[in-house]
Phi, psi and omega in degrees: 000331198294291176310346205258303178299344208256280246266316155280329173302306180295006195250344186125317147055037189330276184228157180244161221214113172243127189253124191237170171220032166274153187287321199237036171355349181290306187256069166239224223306128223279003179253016156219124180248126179327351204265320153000284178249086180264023178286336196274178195206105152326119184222121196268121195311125189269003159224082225269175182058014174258013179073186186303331172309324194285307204296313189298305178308331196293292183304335179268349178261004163299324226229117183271001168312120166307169190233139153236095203253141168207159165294101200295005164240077165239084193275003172252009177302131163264157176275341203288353191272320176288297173318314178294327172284330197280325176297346192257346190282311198259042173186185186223001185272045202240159181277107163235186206270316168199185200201041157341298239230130117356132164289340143005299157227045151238137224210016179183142166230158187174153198256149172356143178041336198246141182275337159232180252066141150228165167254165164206148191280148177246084175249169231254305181301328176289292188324298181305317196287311189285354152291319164338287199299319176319290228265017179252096180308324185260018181274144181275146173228110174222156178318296129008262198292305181314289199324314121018265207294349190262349168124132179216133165281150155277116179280152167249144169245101144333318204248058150356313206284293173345335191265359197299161169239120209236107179265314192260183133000284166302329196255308158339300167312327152313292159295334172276332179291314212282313187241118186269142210335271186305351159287306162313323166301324190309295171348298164302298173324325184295321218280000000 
């Protein structure tokens, strides 16, 4: 989490917003402590058991702030990588994947295939929709497919790897085998 947070401050970052479903956000991991950040903020779903939607709906109604939201096992994630959506939010001068849409109507960016790193517009209309999606019991609720209805530009990444995402064990273990502590800094340092 230390990293995710590090990581949004350097792309700019006022305050960070963390969505959780803990009673006591104190006592968790013993290698962050809130005292760190004290800008940051818990925020508890307000629809629990819906997956990262729920936290992103909880967080747009913490907040009247557009969101940049990314996942904390993400261990190669850059900010400049973070810099770039948040620079594509606010131009048209950016590499995109398609372009379909109008700037207009587009309200969430995120680069090719991957649903994070996202940026997403905090407007009264992306809320009613992504409540829609929570309280409808046949609704798919994905990451994706919401950016999707709500309008999403897509970004090209050269550096694909950067974007991994490690959910499980394995793929964390995985990723620590390919890459060793000091590569990964090396790494970063590239992207």
């Amino acid at each position: 989490m230390q990293n995710a947070c590090d990581l949004l401050k350097d792309a700019g970052a006022k305050n960070i917003l963390i969505s959780r479903n803990v009673t006591n956000p104190v006592k968790s991991s013993s290698h962050y402590s809130p005292r760190h950040y004290p800008l940051e903020k818990y925020v508890k779903d307000i629809y629990p058991n819906n997956g990262p939607l729920s936290g992103i709906y909880s967080t747009l109604i913490a907040t009247e702030h557009d969101l940049l939201i990314t996942a904390v096992d993400m261990p190669l994630l850059t900010s400049s990588l973070l810099s770039t959506i948040v620079l594509a939010s606010q131009s048209n001068n950016v590499q995109i994947a398609s372009n379909q849409l109008n700037q207009s109507q587009i309200h969430a960016w995120h680069f090719e295939n991957e649903p994070l790193p996202l940026y997403i517009r905090n407007t009264h209309s992306v809320k009613n929709h992504l409540k829609q999606i929570l309280t409808n019991a046949n609704s798919h609720k994905s990451i994706k497919q919401f950016t999707q209805s709500i309008g999403v530009q897509t970004l090209l990444c050269n550096k694909a790897h950067a974007l991994i995402n490690t959910n499980t064990p394995a793929q964390f273990k995985a990723v620590n085998e390919h890459f060793d502590q000091k590569s990964i800094n090396q790494l970063r340092r590239t992207l």
